[in-house]
N, C-alpha and C positions, 0 to 999 in steps of 0.2 A: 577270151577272158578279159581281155582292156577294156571291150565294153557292157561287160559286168561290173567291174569295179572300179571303172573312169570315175566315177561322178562322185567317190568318196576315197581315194588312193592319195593321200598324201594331203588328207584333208580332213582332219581328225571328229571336227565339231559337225559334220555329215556323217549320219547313222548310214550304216548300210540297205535301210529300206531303198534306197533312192533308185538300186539298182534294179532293172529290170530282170526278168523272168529267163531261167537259164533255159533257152529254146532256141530252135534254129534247124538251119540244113545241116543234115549229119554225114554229108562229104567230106572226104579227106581233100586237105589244100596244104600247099607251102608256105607255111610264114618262117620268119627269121626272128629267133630270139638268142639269146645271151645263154639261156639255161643250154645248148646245145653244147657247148665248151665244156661241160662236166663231162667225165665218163656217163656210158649210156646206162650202169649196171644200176642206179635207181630208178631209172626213168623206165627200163623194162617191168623192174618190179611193180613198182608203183601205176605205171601205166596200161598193166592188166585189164584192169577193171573197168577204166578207159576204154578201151578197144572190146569188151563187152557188149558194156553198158554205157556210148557217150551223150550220158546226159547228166544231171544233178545226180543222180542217187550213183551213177557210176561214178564222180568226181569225189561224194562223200566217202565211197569206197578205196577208190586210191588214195584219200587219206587218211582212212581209220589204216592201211595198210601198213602207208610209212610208220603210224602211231605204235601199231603193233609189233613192227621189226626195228624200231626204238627202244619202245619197252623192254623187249625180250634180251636186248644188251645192256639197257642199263640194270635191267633183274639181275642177269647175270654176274653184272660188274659188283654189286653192289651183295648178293648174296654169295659170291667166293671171299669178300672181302668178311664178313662176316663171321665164317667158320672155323677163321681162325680164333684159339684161345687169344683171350688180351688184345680184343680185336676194336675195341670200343671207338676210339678213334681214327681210325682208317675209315670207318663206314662213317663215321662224324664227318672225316674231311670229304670223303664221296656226295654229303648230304651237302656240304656248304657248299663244294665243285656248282655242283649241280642249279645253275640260278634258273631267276623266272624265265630267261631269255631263253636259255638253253631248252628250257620243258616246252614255251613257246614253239619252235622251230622245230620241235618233234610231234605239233600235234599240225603242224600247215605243210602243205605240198612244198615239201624243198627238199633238195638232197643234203642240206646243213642238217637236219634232225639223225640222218643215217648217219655222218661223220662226227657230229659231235657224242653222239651212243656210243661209236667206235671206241672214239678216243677214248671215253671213260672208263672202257675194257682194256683196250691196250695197257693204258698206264695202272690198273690195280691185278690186273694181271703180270706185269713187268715188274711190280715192286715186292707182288707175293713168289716171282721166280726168281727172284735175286734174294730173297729174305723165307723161305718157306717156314722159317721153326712156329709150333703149335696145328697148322695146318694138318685136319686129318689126312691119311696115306692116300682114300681118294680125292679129296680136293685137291691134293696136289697132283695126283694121274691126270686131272682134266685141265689142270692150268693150262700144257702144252697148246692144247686144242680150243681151247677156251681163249687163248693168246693168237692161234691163227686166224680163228672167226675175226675176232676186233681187227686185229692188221689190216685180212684179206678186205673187210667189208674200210675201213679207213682209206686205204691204197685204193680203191675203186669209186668211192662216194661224189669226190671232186681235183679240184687239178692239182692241186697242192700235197695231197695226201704223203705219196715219197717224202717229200719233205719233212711234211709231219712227224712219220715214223721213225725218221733219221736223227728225229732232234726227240721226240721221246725216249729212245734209247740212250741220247746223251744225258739225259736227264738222271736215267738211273743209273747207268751207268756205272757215278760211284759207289753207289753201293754192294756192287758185286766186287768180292773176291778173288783173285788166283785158283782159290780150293772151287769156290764156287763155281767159275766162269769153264774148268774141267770135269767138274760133274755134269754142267748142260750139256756139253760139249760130248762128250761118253753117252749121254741120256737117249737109247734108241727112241724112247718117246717124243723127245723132242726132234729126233734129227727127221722124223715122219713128220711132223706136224709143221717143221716148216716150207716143207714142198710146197702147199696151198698159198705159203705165203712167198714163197718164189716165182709160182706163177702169176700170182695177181701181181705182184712186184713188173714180169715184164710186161701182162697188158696194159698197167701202167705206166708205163715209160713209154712203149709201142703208141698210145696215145696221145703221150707229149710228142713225142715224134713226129708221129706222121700227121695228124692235127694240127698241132702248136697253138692249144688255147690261152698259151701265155705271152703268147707274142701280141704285144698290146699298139691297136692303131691308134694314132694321132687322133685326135678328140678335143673339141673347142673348149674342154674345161682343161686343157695340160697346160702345165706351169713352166715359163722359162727360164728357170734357175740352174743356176749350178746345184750339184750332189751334195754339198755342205748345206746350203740355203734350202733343200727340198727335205733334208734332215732334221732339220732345223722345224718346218713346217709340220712335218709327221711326227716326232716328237712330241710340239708342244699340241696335239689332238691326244695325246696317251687321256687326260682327264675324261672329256667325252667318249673314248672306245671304251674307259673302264667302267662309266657308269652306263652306258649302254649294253655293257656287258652283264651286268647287275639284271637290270630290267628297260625293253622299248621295244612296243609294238608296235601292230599293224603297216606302215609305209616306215619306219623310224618313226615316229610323226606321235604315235602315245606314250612318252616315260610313266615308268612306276613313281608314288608320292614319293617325296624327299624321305620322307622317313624312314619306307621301305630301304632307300640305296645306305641309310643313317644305319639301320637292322645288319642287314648286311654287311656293309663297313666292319662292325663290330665286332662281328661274330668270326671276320674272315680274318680282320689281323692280331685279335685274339688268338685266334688256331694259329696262326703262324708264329706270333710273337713267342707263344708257350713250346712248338714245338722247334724253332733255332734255340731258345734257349735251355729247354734240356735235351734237345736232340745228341745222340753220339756223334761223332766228327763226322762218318761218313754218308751219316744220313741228314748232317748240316750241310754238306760240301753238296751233296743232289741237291738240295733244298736251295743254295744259292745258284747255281746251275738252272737249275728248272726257272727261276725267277728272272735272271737275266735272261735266258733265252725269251721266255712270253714277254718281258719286257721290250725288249732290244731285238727281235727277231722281226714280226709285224712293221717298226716302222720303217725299218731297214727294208723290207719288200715294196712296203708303198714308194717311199723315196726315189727306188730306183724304174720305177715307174711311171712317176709324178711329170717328165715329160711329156709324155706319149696319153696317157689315161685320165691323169688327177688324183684327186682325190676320192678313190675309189672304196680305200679299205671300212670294213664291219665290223662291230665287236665280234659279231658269230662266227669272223674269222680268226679270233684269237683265241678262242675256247678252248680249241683243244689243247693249246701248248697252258694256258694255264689252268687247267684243271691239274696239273702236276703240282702244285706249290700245294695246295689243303692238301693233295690225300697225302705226300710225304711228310708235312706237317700235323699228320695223323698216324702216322708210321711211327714217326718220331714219338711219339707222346707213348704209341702201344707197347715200345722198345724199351720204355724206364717206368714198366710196373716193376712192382708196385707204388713205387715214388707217386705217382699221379692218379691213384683209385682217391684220392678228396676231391678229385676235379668232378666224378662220375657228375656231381647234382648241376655241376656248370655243364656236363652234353648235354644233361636231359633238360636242362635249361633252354637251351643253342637248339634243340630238338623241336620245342614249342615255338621258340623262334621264328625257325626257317618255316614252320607249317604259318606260323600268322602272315610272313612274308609272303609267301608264296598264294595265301588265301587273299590276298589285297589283290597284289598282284593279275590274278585269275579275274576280281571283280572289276580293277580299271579296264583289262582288255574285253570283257563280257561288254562293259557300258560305254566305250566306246563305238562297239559296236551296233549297237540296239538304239542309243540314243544319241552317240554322241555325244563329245569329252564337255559339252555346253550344256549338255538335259540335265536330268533332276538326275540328282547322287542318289537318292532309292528309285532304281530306274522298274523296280521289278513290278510290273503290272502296268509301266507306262506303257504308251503309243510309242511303236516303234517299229525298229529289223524284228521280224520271227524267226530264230532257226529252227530247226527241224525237229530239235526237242525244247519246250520253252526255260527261257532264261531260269525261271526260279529254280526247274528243275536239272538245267546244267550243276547250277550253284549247288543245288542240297547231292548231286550226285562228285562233285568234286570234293566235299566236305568230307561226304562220305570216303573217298578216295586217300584224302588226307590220315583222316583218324586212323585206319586201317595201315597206314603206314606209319605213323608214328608210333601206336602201338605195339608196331612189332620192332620199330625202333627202338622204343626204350624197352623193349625183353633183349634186345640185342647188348643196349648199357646196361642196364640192371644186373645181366648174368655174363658180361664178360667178352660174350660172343663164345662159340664154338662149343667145348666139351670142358667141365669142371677137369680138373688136374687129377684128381683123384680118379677118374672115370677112362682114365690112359692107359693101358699097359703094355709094352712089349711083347709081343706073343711069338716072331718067326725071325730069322733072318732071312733076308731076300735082297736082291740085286734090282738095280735099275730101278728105286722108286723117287729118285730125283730128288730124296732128300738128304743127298750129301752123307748120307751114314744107310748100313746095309739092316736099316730096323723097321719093321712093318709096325704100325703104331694101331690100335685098333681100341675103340669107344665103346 
């Protein structure tokens, strides 16, 4: 794969035609790479079709693969958050969560695509089991299981994962309860559903263990500073992880235009600004929680580091801890309907937004590719990279992707999310439906 992508890896204004022809002897050999230190449980998946097929159409395979076991969590995450009544904003903040980088990294060979899906599960799953009201009886029967998948598939994706999971739950944390934290607790659905994630918990660990992909050697880029002075370092890079976070592709090497990070910016500390200030206390208190930790968590990792490795850390490695600030900054706003139904025309606003962001987005890393961040900005029908389907028709097939999600975007703001009020009734009592009261709710 180096010398596929040597000749334009970390070299923006070089299209990808340069590289040659994915052929060769199809023996197995030993190399040594970095990706080896994750757990194996993407690289099995992913590398199915690999071990098929190893040639180009088996390598597009493994990653329409990752693409598709991507999707299928952020579907997920994204349509439980949904069904809830008075749901407008929680799928808002999932929408803003959700940046170019993050879509990036789910459609390329990396295990960051599987873990950043995760996460986007883990945490709107975590915030509708600490908060279930409006929630139909069975959206809430699949939380449990819906909350094991994201964990099991986060704790397995890469090294950090434990980690991860340990500080998303500090996250919500405040917002659960006494009343609440004994109804999970009692919930035979849940006490099943976290088995899977007990087990992945210890192959996880067994991992760091007997591995130890975190044990970092000495490397000519380590720093010889004292922990204060290496803080000091990591800290002040927070500006470039956040807008790389926003948007940067191919090697880091192509940011999205300013304007897009300008889009973004706006829409995200709008969400947030709107929802600390009429959030209820303890969905302000996760809210600062969650923002320190993605803040101050990251640099503190590298720091302690910064001997031994350098400067190593990613945006894509802070993903997952902040995708928590929008969607509980969406939480919050869903928590004080009807106070904020005048905002509806500001989502559907933030809705067209994130689609034009994300549609730029899609076109710098297209033309990057093909031409090269130096070719003609209407690159479509230039000389150039061919992929496998041509560029225009990437383009018109993303668009189409988009609209189709927007659209059901704003049916999701328009009506609320979920099931009109009127369309609720009580009809049984019943035990164990984890929603804190013995009432089957049925639409």
């Amino acid at each position: 794969m180096r010398a596929i992508a040597g000749c334009f890896a970390f070299q923006p204004t070089i299209p990808a035609s340069c590289s040659p022809s994915f052929t060769g002897s199809e023996e197995d050999v030993d190399l040594t790479t970095r990706a080896g230190l994750s757990p194996p449980t993407y690289h099995v998946l992913t590398g199915l079709p690999l071990r098929i097929s190893p040639s180009a159409p088996g390598l597009y395979a493994a990653r329409a693969t990752g693409g598709i076991l991507a999707a299928g969590l952020v579907a997920a995450a994204l349509t439980l958050a949904s069904l809830r009544q008075r749901a407008t904003y929680l799928v808002l903040g999932g929408l803003v969560a959700w940046t170019p980088t993050a879509l990036y990294f789910t459609a390329v060979l990396n295990p960051s695509g599987l873990e950043l899906s995760a996460a986007l599960l883990v945490w709107v799953t975590a915030i509708l089991l600490a908060d279930p009201d409006g929630l139909p009886s069975g959206a809430v029967a699949a939380l449990p299981w819906a909350a094991a998948v994201g964990a099991s598939a986060l704790l397995l994706a890469r090294q950090l994962g434990p980690l991860w999971l340990a500080l998303i739950a500090l996250g919500v944390a405040p917002l659960l309860t006494m009343t609440r934290v004994r109804v999970l607790a009692r919930w035979r659905t849940m006490r099943l559903a976290s088995i899977p994630v007990g087990v992945a918990s210890a192959a996880a660990l067994t991992w760091l263990a007997v591995y130890k992909p975190l044990a970092s050697k000495a490397t000519s880029d380590a720093f010889d500073v004292s922990l204060l002075r290496a803080a000091a370092i990591t800290f002040g890079r927070l500006g470039d992880v956040y807008t790389g976070a926003i948007g940067r592709f191919g090697w880091l090497d192509t940011p999205v235009p300013r304007s897009v990070e300008w889009l973004w910016t706006g829409l995200l500390f709008g969400l947030l600004g709107l929802g600390w200030a009429l959030g209820a206390r303890r969905v302000r208190i996760a809210l600062g929680v969650s923002l320190l930790v993605a803040v101050a968590a990251p640099p503190l990792i590298e720091a302690s580091q910064l001997d031994t490795a350098g400067l190593v850390w990613q945006s894509r490695y802070t993903l997952p801890l902040a995708f928590g600030a929008p969607l509980l900054a969406g939480h919050a706003l869903d928590r004080r309907r009807p106070a904020v139904d005048e905002l509806r025309s500001w989502a559907t606003l933030c809705i067209a937004g994130v689609g034009i962001a994300h549609l730029a987005a899609f076109y710098v890393a297209l033309r990057r590719y093909v031409v090269g961040t130096d070719g003609p900005v209407w690159f479509l029908g230039a000389t150039g990279w061919e992929p496998p389907l041509p560029p225009w028709l990437l383009l018109l097939a993303f668009i189409a992707a988009l609209s189709a999600t927007g659209w059901w975007l704003h049916h999701v703001v328009s009506s609320g999310g979920g099931a009109p009020d009127d369309q609720c009734e009580v009809v049984a009592p019943r035990r164990d439906t984890g929603l804190g009261t013995d009432l089957v709710i049925r639409q």
